[in-house]
mmCIF file of the N, C-alpha and C atoms, coordinates in Angstrom:
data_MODEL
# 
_entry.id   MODEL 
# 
loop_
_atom_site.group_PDB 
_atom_site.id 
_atom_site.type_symbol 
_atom_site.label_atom_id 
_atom_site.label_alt_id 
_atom_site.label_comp_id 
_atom_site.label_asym_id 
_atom_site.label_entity_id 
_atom_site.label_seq_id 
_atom_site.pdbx_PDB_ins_code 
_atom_site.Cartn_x 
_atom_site.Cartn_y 
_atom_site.Cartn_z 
_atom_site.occupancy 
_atom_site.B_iso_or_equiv 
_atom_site.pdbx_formal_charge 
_atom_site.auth_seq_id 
_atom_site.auth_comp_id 
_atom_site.auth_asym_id 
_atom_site.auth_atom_id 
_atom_site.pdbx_PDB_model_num 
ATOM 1   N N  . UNK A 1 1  ? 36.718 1.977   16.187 1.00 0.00 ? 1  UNK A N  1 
ATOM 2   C CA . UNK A 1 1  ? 35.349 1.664   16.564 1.00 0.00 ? 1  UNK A CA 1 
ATOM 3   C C  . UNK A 1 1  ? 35.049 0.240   16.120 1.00 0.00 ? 1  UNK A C  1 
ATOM 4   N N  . UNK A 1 2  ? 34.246 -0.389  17.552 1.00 0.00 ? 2  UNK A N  1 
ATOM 5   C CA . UNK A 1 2  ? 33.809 -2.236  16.593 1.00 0.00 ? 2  UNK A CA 1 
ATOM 6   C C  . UNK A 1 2  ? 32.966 -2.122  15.756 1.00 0.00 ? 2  UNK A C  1 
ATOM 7   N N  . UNK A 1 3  ? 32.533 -3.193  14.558 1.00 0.00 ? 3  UNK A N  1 
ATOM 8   C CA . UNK A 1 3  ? 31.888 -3.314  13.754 1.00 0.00 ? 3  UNK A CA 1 
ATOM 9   C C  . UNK A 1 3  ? 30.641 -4.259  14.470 1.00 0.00 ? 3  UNK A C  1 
ATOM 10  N N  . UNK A 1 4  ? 29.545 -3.858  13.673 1.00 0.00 ? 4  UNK A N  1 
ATOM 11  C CA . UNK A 1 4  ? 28.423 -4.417  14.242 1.00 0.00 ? 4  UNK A CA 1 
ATOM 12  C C  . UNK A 1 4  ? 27.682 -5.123  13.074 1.00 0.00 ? 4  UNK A C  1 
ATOM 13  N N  . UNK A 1 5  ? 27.200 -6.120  13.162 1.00 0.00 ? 5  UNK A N  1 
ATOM 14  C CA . UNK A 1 5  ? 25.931 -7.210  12.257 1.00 0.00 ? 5  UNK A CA 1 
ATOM 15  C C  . UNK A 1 5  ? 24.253 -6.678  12.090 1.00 0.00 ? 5  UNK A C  1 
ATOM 16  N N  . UNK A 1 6  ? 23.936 -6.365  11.484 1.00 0.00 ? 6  UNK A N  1 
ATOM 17  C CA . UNK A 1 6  ? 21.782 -6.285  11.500 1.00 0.00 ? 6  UNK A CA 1 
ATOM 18  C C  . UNK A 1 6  ? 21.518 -6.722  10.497 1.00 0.00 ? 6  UNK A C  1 
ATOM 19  N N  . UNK A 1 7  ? 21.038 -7.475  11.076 1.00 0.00 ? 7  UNK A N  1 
ATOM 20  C CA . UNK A 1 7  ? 19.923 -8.542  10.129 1.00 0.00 ? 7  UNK A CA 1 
ATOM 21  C C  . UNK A 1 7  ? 18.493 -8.266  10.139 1.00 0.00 ? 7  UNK A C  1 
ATOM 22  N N  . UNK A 1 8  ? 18.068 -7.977  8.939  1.00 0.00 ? 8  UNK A N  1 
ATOM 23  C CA . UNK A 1 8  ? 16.689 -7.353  8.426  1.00 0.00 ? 8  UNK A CA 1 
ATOM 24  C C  . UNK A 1 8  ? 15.744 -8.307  7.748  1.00 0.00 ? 8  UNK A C  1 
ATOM 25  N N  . UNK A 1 9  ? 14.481 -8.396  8.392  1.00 0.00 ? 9  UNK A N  1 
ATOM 26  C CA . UNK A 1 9  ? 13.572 -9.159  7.764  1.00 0.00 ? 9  UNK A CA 1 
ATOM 27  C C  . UNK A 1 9  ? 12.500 -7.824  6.910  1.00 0.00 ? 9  UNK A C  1 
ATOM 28  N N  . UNK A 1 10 ? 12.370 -7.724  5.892  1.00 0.00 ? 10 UNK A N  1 
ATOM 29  C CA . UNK A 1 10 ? 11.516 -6.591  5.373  1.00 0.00 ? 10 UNK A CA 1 
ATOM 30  C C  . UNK A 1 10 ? 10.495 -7.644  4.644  1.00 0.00 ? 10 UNK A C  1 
ATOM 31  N N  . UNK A 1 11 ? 8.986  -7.169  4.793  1.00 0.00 ? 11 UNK A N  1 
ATOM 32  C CA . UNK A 1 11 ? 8.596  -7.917  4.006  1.00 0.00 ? 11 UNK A CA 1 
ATOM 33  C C  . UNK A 1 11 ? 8.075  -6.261  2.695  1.00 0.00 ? 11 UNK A C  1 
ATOM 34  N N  . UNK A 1 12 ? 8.319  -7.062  1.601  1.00 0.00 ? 12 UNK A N  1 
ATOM 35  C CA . UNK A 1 12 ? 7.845  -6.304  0.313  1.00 0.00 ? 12 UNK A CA 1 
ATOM 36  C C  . UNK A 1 12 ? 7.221  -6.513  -0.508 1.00 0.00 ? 12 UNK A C  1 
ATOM 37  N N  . UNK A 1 13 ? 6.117  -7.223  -0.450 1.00 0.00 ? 13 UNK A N  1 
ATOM 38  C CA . UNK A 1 13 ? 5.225  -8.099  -0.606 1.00 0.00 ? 13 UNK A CA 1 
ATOM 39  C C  . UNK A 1 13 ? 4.297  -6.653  -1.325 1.00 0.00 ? 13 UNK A C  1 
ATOM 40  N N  . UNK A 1 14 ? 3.908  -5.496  -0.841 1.00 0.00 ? 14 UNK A N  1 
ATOM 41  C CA . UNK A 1 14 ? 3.359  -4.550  -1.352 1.00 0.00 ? 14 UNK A CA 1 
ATOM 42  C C  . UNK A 1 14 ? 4.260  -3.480  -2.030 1.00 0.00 ? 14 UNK A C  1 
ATOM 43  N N  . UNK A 1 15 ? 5.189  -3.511  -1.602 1.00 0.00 ? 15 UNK A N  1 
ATOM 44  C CA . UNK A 1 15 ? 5.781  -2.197  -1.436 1.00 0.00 ? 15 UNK A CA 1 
ATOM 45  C C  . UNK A 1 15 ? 6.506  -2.263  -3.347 1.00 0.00 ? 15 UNK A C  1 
ATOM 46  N N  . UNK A 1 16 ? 6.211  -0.426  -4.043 1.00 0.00 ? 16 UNK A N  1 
ATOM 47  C CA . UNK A 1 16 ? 6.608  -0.544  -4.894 1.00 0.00 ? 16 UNK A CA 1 
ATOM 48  C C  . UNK A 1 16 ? 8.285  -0.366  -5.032 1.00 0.00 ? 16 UNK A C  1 
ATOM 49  N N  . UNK A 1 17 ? 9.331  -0.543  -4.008 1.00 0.00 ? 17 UNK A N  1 
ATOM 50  C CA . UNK A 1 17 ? 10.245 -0.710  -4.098 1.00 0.00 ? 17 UNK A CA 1 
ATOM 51  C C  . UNK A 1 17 ? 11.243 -1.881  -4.129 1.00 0.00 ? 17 UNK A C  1 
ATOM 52  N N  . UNK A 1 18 ? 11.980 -2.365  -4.516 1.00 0.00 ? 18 UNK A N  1 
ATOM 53  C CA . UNK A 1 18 ? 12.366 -3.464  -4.978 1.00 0.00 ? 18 UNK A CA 1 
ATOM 54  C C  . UNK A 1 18 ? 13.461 -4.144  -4.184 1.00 0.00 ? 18 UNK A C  1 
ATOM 55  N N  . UNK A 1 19 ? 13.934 -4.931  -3.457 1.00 0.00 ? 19 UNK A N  1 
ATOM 56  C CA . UNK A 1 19 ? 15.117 -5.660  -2.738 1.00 0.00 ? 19 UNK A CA 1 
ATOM 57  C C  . UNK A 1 19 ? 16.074 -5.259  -2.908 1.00 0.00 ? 19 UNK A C  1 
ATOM 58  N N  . UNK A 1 20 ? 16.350 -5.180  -4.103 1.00 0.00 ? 20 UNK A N  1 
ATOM 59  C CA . UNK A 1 20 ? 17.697 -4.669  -4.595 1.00 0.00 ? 20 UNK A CA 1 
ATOM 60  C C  . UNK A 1 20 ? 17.733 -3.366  -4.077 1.00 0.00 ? 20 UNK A C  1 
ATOM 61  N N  . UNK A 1 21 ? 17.089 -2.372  -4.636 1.00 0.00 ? 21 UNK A N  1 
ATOM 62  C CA . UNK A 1 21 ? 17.406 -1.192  -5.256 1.00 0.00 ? 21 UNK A CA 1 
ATOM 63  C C  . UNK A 1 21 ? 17.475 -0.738  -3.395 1.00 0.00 ? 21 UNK A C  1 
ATOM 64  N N  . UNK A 1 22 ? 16.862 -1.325  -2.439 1.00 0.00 ? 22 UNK A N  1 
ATOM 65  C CA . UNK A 1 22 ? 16.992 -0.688  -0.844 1.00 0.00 ? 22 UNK A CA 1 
ATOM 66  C C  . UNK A 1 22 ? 18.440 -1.027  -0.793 1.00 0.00 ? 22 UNK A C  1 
ATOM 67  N N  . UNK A 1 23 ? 19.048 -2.349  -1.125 1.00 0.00 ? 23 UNK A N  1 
ATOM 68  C CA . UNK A 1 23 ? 20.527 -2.739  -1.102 1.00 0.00 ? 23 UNK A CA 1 
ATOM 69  C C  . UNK A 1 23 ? 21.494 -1.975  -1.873 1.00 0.00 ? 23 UNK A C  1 
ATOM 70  N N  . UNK A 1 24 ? 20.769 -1.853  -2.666 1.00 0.00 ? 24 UNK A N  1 
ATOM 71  C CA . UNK A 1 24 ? 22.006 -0.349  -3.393 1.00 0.00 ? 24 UNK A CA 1 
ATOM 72  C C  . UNK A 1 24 ? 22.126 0.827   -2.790 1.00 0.00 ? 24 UNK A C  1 
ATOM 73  N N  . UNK A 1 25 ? 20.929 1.375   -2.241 1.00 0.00 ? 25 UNK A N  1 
ATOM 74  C CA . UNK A 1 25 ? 20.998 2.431   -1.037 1.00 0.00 ? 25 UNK A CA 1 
ATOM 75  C C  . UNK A 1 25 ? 21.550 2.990   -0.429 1.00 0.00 ? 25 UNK A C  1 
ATOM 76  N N  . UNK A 1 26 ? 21.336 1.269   0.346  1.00 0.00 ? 26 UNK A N  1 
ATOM 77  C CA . UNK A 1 26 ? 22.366 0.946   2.198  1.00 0.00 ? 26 UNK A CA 1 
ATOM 78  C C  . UNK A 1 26 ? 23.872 1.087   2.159  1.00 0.00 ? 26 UNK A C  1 
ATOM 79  N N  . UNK A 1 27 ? 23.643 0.811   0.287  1.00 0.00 ? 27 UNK A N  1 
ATOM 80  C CA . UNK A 1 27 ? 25.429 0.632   0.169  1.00 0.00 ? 27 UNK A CA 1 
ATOM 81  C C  . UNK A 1 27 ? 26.482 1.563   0.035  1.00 0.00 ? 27 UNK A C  1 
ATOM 82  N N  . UNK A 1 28 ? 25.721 2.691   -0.119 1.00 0.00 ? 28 UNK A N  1 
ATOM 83  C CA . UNK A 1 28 ? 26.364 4.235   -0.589 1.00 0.00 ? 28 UNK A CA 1 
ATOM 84  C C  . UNK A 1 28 ? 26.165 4.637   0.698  1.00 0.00 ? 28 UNK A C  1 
ATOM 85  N N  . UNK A 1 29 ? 25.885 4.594   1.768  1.00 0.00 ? 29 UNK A N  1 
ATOM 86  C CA . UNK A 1 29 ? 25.864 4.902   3.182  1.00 0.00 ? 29 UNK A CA 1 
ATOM 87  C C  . UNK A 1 29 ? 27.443 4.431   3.445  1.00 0.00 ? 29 UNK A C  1 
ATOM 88  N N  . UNK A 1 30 ? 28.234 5.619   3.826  1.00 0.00 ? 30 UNK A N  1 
ATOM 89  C CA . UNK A 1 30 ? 29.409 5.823   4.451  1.00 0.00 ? 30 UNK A CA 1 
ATOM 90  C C  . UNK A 1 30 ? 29.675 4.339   5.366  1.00 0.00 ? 30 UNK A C  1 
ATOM 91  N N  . UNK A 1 31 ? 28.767 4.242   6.437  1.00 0.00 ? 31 UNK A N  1 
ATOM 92  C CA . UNK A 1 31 ? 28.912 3.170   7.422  1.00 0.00 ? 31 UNK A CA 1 
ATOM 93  C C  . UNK A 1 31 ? 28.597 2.060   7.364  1.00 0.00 ? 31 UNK A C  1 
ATOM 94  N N  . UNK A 1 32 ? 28.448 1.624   6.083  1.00 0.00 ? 32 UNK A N  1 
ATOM 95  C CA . UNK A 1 32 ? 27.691 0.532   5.510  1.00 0.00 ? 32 UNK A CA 1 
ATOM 96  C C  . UNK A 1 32 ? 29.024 -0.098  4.669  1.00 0.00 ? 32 UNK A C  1 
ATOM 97  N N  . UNK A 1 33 ? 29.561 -1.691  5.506  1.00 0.00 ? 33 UNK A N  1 
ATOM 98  C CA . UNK A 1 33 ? 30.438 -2.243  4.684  1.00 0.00 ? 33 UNK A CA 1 
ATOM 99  C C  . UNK A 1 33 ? 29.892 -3.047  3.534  1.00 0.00 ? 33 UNK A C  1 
ATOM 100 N N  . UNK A 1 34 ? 28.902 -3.903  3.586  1.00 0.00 ? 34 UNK A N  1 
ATOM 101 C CA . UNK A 1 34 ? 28.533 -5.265  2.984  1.00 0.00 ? 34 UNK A CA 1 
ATOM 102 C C  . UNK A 1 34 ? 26.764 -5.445  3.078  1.00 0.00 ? 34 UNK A C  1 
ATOM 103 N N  . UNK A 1 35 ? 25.938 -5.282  2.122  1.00 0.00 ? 35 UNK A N  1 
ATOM 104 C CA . UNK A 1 35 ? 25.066 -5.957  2.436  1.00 0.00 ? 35 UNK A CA 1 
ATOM 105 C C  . UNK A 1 35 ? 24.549 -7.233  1.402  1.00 0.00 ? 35 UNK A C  1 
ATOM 106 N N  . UNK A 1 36 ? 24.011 -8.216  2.305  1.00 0.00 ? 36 UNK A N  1 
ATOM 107 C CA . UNK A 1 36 ? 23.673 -9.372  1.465  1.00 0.00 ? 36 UNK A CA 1 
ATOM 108 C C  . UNK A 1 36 ? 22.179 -9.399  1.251  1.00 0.00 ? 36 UNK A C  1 
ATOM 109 N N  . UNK A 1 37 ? 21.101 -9.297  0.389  1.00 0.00 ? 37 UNK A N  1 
ATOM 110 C CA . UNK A 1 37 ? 20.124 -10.147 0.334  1.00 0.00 ? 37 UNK A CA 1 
ATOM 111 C C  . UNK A 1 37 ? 19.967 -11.920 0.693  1.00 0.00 ? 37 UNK A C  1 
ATOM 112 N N  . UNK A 1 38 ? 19.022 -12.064 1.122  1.00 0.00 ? 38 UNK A N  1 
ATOM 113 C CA . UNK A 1 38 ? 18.412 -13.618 1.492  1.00 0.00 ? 38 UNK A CA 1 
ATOM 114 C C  . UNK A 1 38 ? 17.151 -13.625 0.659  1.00 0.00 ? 38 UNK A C  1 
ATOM 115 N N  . UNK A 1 39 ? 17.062 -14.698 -0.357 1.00 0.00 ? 39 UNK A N  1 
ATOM 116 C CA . UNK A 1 39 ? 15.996 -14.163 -1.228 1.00 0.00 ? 39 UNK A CA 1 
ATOM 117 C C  . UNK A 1 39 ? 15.491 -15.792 -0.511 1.00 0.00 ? 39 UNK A C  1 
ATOM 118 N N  . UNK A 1 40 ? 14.242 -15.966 -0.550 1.00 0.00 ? 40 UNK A N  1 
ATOM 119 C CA . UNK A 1 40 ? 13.036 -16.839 -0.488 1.00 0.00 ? 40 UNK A CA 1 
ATOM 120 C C  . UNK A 1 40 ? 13.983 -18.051 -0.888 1.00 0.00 ? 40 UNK A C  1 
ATOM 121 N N  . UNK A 1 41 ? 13.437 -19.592 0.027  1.00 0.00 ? 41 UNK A N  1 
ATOM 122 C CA . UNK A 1 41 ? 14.062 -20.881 -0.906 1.00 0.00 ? 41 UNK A CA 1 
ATOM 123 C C  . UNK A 1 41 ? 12.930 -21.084 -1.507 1.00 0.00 ? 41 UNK A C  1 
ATOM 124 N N  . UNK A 1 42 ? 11.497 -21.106 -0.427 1.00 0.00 ? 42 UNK A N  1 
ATOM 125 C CA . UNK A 1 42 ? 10.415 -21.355 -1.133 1.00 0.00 ? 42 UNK A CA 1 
ATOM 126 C C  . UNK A 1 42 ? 9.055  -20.172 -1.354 1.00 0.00 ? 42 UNK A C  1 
ATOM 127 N N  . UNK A 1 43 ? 7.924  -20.323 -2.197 1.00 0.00 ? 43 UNK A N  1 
ATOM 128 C CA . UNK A 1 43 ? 7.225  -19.084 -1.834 1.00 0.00 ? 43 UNK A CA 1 
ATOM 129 C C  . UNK A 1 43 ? 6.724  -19.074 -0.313 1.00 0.00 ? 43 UNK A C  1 
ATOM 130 N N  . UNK A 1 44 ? 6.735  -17.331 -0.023 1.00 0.00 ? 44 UNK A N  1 
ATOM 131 C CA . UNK A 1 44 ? 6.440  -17.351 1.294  1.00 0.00 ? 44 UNK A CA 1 
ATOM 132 C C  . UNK A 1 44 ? 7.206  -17.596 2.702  1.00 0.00 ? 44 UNK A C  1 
ATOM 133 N N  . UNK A 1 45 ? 8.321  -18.247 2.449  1.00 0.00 ? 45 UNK A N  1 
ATOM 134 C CA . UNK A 1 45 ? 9.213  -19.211 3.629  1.00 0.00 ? 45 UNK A CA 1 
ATOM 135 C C  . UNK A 1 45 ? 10.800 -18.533 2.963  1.00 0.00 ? 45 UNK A C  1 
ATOM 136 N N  . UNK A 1 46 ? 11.085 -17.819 4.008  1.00 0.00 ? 46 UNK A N  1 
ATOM 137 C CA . UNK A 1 46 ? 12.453 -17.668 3.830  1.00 0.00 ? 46 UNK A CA 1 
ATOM 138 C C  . UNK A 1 46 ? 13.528 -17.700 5.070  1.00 0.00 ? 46 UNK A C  1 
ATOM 139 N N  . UNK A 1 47 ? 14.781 -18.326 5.215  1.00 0.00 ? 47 UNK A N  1 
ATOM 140 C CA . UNK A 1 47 ? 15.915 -18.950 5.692  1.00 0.00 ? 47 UNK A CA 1 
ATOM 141 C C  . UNK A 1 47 ? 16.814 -17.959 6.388  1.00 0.00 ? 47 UNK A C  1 
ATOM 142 N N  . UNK A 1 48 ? 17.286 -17.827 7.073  1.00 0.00 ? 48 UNK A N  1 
ATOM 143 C CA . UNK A 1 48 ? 18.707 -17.189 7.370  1.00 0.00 ? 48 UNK A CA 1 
ATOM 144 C C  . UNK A 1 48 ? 19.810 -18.312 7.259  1.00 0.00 ? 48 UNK A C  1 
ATOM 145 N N  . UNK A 1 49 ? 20.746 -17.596 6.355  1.00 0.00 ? 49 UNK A N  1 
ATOM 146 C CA . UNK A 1 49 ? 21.447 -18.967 5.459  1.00 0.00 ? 49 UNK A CA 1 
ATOM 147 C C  . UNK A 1 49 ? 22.688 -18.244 5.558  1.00 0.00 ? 49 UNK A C  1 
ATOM 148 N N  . UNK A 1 50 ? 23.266 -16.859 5.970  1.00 0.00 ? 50 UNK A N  1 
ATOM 149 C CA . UNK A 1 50 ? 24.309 -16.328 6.013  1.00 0.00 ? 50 UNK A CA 1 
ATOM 150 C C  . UNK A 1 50 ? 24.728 -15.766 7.400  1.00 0.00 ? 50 UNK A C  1 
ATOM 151 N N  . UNK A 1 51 ? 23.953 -16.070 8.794  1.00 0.00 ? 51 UNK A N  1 
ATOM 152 C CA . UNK A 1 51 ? 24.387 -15.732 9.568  1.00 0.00 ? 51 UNK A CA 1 
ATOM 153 C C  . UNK A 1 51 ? 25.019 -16.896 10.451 1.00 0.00 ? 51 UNK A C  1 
ATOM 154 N N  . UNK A 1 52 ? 25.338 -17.737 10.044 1.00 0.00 ? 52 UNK A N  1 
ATOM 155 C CA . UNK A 1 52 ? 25.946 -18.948 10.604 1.00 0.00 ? 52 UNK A CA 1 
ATOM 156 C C  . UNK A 1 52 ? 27.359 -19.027 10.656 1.00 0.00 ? 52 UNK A C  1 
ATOM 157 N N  . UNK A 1 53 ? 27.702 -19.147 11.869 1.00 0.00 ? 53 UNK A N  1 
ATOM 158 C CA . UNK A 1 53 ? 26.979 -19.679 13.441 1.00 0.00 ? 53 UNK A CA 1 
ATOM 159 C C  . UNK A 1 53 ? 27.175 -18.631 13.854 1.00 0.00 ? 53 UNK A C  1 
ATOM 160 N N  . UNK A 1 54 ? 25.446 -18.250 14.306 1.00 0.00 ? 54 UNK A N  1 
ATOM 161 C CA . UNK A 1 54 ? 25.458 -17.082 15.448 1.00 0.00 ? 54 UNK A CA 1 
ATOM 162 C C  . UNK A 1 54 ? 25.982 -16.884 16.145 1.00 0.00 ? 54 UNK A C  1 
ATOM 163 N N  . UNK A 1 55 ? 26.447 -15.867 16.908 1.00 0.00 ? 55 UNK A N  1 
ATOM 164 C CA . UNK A 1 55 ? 27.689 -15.594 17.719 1.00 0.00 ? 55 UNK A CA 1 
ATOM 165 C C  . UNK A 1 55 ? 27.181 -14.822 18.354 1.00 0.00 ? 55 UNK A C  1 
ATOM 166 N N  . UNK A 1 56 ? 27.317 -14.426 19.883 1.00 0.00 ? 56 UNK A N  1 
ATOM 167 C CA . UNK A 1 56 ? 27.034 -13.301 20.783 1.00 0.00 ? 56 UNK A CA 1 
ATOM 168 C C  . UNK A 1 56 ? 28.528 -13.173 21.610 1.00 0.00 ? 56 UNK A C  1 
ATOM 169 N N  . UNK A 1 57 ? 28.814 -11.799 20.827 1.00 0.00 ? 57 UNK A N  1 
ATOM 170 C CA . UNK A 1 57 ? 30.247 -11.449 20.970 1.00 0.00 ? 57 UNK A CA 1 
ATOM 171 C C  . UNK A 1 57 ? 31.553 -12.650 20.330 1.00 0.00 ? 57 UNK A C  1 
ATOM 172 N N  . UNK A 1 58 ? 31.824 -13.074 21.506 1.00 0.00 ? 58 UNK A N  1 
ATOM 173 C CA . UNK A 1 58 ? 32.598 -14.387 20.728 1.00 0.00 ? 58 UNK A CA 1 
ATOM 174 C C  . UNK A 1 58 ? 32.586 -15.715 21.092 1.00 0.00 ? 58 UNK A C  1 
ATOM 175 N N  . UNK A 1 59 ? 31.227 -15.342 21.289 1.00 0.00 ? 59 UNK A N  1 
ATOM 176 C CA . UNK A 1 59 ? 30.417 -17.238 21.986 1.00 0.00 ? 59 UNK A CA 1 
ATOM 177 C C  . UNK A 1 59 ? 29.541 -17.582 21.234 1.00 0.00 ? 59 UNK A C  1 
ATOM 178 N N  . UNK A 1 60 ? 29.441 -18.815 20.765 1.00 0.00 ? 60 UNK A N  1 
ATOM 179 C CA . UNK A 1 60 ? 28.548 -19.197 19.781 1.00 0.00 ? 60 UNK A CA 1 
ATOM 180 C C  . UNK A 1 60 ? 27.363 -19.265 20.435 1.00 0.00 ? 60 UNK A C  1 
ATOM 181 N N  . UNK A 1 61 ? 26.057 -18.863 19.923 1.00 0.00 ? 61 UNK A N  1 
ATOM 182 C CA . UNK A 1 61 ? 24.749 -18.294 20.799 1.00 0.00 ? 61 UNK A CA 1 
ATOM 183 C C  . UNK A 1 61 ? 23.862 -19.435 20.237 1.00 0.00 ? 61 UNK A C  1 
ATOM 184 N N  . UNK A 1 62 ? 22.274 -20.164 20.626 1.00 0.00 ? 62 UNK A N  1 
ATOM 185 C CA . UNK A 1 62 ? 21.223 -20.501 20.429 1.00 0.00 ? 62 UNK A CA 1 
ATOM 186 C C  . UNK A 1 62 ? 20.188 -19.627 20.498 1.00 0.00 ? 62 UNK A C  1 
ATOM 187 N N  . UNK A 1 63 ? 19.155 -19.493 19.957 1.00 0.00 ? 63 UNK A N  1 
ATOM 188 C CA . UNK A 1 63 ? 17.902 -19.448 20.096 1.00 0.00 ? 63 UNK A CA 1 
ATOM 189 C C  . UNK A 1 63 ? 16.952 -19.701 20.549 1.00 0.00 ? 63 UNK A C  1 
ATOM 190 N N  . UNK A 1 64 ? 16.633 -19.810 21.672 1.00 0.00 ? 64 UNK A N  1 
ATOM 191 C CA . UNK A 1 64 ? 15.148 -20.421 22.343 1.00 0.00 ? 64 UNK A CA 1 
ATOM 192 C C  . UNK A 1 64 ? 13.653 -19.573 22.937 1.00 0.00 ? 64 UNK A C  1 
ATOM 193 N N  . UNK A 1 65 ? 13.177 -20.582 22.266 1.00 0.00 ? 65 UNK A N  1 
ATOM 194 C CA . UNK A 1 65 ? 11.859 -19.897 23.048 1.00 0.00 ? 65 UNK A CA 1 
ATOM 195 C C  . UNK A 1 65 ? 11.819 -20.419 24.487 1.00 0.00 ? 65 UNK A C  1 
ATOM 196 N N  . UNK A 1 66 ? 10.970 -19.074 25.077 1.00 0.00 ? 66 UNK A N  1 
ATOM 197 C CA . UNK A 1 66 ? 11.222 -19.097 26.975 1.00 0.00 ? 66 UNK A CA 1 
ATOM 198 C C  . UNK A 1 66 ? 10.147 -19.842 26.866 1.00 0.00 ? 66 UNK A C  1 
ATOM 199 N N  . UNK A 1 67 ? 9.113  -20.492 26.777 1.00 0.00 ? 67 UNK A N  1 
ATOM 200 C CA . UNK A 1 67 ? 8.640  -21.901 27.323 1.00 0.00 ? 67 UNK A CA 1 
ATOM 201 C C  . UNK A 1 67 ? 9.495  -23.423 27.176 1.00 0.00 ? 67 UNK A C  1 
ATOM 202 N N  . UNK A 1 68 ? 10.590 -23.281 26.399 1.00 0.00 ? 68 UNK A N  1 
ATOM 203 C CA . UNK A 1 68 ? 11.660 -24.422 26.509 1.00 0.00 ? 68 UNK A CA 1 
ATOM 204 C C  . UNK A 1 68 ? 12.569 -23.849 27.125 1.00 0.00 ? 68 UNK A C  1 
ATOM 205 N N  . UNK A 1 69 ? 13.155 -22.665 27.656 1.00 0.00 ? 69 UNK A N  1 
ATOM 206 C CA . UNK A 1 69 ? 14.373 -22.358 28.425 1.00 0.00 ? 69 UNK A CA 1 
ATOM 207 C C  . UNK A 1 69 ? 13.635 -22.831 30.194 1.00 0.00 ? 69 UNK A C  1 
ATOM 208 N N  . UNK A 1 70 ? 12.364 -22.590 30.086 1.00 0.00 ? 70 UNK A N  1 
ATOM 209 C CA . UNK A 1 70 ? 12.093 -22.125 31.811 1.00 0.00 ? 70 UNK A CA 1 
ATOM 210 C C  . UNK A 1 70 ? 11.347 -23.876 32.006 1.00 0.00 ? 70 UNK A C  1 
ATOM 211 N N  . UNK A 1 71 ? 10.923 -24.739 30.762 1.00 0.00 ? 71 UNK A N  1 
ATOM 212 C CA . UNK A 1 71 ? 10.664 -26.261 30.845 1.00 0.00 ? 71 UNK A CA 1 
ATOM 213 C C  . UNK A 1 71 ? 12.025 -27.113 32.263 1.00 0.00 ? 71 UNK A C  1 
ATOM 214 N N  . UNK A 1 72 ? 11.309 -27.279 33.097 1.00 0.00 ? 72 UNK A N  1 
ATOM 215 C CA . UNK A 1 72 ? 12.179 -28.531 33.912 1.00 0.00 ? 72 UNK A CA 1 
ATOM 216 C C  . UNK A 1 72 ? 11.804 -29.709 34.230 1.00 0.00 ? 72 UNK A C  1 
# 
């Protein structure tokens, strides 16, 4: 079976559970190889700093918003 990537934005800003302790969790889940936290660079503002270079399948992918894809 292929292996698959999900990338999770949670915000926990209220919640009395802690970053970690959901990552320790995920990790005792049978189907669960690796998970990384992305902690904040600054308050409020946080990065995706470990999914580089995005890939869709085995093509390196961009991001755009559809008012710059459909711009001519």
């Amino acid at each position: 079976m292929g292996r698959g990537v999900i990338l999770l934005f949670i915000d926990f800003t209220d919640s009395e559970t802690r970053p970690q302790e959901l990552a320790e969790e995920l990790e005792r889940l049978d189907f669960i190889r690796k998970v990384k936290l992305i902690t904040p660079k600054y308050e409020s503002f946080i990065v995706d700093d470990v999914s580089f270079p995005l890939m869709g399948e085995s093509e390196r992918a961009i991001l755009m918003e559809s008012a710059l894809k459909d711009s001519s």
